[in-house]
C-alpha positions in Angstrom: -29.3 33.9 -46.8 -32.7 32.6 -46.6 -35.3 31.2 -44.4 -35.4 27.3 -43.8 -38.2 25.7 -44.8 -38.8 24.1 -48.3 -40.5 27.1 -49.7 -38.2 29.4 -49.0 -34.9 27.5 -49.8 -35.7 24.6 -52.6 -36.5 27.4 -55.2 -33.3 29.2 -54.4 -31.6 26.7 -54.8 -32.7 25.5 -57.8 -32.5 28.8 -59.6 -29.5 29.4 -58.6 -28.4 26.1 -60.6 -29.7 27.6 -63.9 -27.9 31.0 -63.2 -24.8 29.7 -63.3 -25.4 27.7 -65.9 -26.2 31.0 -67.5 -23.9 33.5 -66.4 -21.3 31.2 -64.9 -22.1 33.0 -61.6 -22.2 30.5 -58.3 -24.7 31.4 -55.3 -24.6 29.6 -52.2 -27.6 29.6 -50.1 -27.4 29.2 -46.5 -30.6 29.6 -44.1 -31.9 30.6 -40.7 -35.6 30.1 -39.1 -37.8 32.9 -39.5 -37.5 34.0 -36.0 -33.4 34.4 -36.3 -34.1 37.2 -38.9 -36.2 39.0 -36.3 -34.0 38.9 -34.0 -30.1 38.2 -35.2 -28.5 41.8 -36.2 -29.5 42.6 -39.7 -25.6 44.4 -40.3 -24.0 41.0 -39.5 -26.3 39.2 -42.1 -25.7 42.1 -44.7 -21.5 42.1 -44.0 -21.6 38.0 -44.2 -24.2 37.9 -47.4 -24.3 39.1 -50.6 -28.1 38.2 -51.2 -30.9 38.4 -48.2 -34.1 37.4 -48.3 -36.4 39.6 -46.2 -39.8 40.4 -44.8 -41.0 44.0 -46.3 -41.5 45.2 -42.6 -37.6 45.0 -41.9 -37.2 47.7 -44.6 -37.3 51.0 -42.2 -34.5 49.1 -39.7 -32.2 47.8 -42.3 -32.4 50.9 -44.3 -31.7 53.4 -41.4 -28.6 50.9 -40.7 -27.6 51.4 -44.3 -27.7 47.7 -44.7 -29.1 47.1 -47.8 -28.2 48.6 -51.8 -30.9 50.0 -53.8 -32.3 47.9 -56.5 -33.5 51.0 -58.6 -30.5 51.5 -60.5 -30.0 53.4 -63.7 -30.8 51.7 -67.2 -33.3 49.0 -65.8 -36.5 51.1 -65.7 -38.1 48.9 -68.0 -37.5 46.0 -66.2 -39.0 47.7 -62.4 -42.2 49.1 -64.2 -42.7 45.4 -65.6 -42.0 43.9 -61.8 -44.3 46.6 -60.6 -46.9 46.0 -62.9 -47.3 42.2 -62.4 -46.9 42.8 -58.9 -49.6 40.2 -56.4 -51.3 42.9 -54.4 -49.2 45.6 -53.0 -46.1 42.8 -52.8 -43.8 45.2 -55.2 -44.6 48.6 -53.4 -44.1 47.2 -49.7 -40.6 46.9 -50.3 -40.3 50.8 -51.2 -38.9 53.2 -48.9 -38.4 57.1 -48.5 -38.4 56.9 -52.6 -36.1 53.9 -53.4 -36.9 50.3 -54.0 -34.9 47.9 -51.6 -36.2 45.0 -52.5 -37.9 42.9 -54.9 -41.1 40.7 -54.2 -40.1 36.5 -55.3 -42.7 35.4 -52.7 -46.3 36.4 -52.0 -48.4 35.7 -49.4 -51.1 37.0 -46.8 -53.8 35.9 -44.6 -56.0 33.6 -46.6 -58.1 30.0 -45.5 -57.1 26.7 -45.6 -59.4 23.5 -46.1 -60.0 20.3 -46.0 -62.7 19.7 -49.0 -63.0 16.2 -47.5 -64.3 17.1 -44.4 -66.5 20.1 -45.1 -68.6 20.6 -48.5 -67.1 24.3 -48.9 -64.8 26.6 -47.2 -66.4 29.1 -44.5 -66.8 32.6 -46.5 -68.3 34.8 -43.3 -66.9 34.7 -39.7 -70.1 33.3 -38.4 -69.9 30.2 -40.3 -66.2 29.8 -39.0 -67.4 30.5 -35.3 -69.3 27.5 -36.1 -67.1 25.3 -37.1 -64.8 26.2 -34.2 -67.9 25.2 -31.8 -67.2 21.8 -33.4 -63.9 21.4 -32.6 -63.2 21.7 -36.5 -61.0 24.6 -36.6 -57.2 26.0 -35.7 -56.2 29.5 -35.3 -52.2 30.3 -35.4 -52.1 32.6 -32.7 -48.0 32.6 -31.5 -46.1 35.8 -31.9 -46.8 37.7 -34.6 -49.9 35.9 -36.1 -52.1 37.1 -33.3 -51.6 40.4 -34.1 -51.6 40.1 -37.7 -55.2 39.0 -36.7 -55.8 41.6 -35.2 -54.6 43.9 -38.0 -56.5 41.6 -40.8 -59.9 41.7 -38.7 -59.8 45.3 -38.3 -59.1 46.1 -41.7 -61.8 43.6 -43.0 -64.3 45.4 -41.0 -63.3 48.8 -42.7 -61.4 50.2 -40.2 -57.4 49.5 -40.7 -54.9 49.9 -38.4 -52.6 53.0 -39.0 -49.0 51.9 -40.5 -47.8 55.6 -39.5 -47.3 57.6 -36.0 -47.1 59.0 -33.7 -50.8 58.1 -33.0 -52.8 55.2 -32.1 -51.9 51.8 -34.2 -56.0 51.5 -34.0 -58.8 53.4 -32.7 -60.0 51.9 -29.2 -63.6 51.0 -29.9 -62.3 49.0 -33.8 -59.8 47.4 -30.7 -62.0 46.1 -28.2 -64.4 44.8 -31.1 -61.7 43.3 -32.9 -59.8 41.8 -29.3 -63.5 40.4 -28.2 -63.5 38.4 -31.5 -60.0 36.8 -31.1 -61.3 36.2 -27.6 -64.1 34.2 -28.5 -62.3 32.3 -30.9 -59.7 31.9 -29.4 -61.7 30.2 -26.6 -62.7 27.6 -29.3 -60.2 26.5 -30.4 -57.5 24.3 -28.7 -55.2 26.6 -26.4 -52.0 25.2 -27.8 -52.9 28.0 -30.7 -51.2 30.4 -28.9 -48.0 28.6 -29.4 -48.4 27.5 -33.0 -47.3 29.1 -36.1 -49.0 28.2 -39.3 -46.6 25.3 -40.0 -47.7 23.4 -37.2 -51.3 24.1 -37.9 -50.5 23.2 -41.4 -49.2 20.0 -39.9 -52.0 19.4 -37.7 -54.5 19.5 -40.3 -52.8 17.6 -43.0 -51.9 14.2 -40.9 -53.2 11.2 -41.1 -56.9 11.2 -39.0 -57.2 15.1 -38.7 -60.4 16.3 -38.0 -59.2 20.2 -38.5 -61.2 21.1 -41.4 -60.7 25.1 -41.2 -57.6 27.6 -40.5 -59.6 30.9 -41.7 -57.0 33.5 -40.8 -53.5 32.0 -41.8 -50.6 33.2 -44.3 -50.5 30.7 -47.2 -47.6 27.8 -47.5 -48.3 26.2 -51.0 -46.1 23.1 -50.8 -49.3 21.7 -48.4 -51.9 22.3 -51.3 -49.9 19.7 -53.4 -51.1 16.0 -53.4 -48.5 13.9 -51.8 -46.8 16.7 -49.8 -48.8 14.8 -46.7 -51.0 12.7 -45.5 -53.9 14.5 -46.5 -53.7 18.0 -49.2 -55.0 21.1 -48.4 -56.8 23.4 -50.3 -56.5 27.4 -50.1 -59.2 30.0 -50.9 -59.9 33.2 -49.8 -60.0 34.6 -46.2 -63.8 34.6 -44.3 -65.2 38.2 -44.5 -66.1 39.7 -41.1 -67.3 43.4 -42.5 -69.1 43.5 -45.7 -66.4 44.1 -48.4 -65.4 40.8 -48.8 -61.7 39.7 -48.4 -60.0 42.7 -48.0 -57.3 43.6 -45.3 -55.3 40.5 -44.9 -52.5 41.3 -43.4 -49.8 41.0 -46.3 -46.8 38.7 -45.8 -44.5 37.2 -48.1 -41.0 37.9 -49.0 -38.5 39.8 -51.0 -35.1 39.6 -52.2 -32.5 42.3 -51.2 -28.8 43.0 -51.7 -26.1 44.1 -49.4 -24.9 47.3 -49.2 -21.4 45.6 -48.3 -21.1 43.1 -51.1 -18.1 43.2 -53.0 -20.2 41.5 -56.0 -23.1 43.8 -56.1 -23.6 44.3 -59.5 -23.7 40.3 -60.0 -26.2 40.1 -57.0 -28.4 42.9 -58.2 -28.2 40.9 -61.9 -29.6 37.9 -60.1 -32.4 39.8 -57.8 -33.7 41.1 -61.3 -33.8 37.6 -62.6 -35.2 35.8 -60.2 -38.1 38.1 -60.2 -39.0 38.2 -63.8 -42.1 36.4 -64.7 -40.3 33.5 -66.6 -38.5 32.4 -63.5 -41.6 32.5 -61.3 -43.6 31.2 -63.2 -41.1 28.2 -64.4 -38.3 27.0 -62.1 -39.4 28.9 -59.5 -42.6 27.8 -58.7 -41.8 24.2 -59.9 -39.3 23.6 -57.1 -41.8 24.8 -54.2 -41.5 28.2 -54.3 -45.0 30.5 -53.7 -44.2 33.2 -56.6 -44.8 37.1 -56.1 -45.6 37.9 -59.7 -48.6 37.8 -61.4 -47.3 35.3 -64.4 -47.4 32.5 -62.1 -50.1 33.7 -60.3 -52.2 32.9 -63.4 -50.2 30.2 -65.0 -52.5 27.1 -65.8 -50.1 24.8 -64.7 -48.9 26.5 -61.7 -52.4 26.4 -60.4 -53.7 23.0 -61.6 -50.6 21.3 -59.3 -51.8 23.3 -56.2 -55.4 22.7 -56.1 -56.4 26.0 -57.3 -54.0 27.8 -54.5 -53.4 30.8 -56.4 -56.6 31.9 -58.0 -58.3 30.5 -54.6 -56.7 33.3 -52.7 -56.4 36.3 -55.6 -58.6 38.2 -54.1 -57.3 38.3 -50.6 -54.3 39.2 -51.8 -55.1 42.1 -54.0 -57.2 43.4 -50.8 -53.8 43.0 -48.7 -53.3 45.7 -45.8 -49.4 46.2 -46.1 -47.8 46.9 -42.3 -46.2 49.5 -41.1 -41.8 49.3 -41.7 -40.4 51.9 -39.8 -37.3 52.0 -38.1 -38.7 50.5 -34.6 -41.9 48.5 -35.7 -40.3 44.8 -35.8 -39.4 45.5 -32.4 -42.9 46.7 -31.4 -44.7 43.8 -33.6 -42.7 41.1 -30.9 -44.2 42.9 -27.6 -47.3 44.0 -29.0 -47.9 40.5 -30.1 -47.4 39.6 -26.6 -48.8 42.1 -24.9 -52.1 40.4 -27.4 -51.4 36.7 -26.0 -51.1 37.8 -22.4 -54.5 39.9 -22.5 -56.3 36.8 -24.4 -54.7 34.5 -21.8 -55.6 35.7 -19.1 -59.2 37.4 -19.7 -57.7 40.8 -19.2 -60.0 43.9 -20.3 -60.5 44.7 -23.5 -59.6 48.4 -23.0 -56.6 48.2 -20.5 -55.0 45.5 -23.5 -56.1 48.3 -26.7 -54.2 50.5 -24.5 -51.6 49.0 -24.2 -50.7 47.8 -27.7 -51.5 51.9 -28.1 -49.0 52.8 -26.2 -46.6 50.8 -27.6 -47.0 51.8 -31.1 -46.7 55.3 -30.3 -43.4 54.8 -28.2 -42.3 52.4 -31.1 -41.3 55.9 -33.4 -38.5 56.9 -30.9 -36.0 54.4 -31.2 -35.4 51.9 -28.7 -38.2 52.7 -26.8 -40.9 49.5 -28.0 -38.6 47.2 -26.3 -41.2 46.0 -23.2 
């Protein structure tokens, strides 16, 4: 099971082909919108699927549920310390968890910029620039559930003061909030107020059409198949996030995603045999990233072909990604990512105060380590 757009399925696919040509071994992929893994049960996934493709922050619920098999198995130390080594930022450690590793990274991404080349002479590198550019009518912002508050988290660790990813305290201190909620504000004001219901495919889609004047998305998780000429109307180029602090890039909220086995399948050994493959630098470098897939290992990351077809995207973005800010996963924070992200829409909808909306997200992150209870 995977998710259903083009990057996420295609490559599957596709490798899956040359595995069984290899091993004689079939996979059939099947796929669900990104929102369905949030929120269909994770056990019914594992007992229907050998193979599940997952977001790191998943890890703490589908491991307390015993959902998933442990990829560190005897004999193939060799292999992890390779995967770790080449791993894109902290892509291969995000998927660890109380001392195993659950999954394995085949997809990289975080908050980096998008641009259009042809309507600006360079991509905006400090927020000021970008606030600029918004006062033009230039820029989109994805701001629907979860992207505002990965914002959040990516603004606040850019400015040197990241968000905690354990309890039971505050997710972020309240005067880093309000700065940080003030800034979203403001933008957010900017820019056209459909961005609270758009993900980064439809900003994607909005600034690659035919007569787009969108020449800036500064905050937004990578989707290479849009920095490839022909993909649509008009390609767009990817390069690193706008600094707000004075670090540069650094605290991008780290995406991407990982493959994972099921504790329930009856083939687990062939499953595990493919989760190691399809992660190796060969695959993600080759088939993988040739049929639209956004590799998580460094191989492809710095293949001279892999970049030269995507404008650049992967040594555009490098250094946001190896200055990722990986999220909390514990049993309880997908469910307070959904009402916190809300609670963040609401407050910048409706011009609430700063403090009472800080508060609130607070509140919910400290109630979200007793299970159940970051549910509204």
């Amino acid at each position: 099971m995977t998710w259903n757009h083009p990057r996420g399925y295609d490559p599957m696919v596709a490798c899956s082909r040359l595995w069984q040509e290899k091993t004689g071994v079939s996979i059939e992929w099947e796929k669900r919108s990104l929102q369905d893994f949030e929120s269909f049960s994770v056990e019914e996934l594992a007992r229907a699927y050998d193979l599940i493709v997952i977001d790191h922050p998943h890890v703490g619920q589908i491991t307390a549920e015993k959902c998933l098999a442990p990829l560190d198995v005897p004999g193939r130390e060799a292999e992890r310390e390779a995967l770790a080594r080449a791993s894109v930022g902290r892509s291969y450690p995000s998927y660890a968890w109380r001392g195993r590793q659950w999954a394995f990274p085949i997809d990289a991404a975080s908050q980096v910029q998008a641009w259009r080349p042809d309507l600006i002479e360079a991509a905006p590198t400090i927020w000021t620039e970008v606030l600029e550019l918004a006062q033009q009518g230039r820029v989109l912002l994805p701001l629907r559930p979860p992207h505002s508050l990965m914002c959040l988290f990516t603004l606040a660790a850019d400015l040197g003061r990241p968000c905690a990813v354990e309890g039971p305290g505050d997710l972020v201190d309240p005067e880093t909030g309000e700065t940080v909620f003030e800034m979203l504000r403001e933008i957010s004001a900017l820019v056209d107020p459909e961005c609270l219901t758009m993900d980064p495919i439809a900003v994607f889609e909005k600034m690659a059409e035919a007569g787009s004047r969108i020449a800036c998305a500064p905050l937004i998780y990578g989707y290479v198949p849009y920095a490839k000429a022909g993909f649509r109307p008009n390609q767009l180029f990817f390069r690193d996030m706008p600094s707000v602090g004075t670090d540069g890039p650094v605290g991008s909220a780290l995406g991407g995603t990982g493959i994972a086995v099921s504790a329930f399948s009856t083939a687990s050994k062939e499953a595990i045999d493919f989760a190691y493959w399809i992660a190796s630098g060969d695959v993600q470098r080759g088939p993988y990233a040739a049929n639209g897939g956004q590799p998580g290992h460094a191989a492809a990351w710095e293949d001279e072909a892999v970049n030269a077809a995507t404008g650049d995207f992967y040594r555009g973005t490098r250094a946001t990604l190896e200055g990722a800010w990986v999220r909390p996963c514990h049993d309880g924070y997908m469910a307070f990512q959904q009402v916190a992200s809300d609670c963040l829409n609401e407050g910048l909808a409706g011009r609430q105060d700063p403090r009472r909306v800080v508060a609130d997200i607070n509140r919910l992150f400290r109630e979200s380590f007793a299970p159940g209870a970051a549910t509204g």
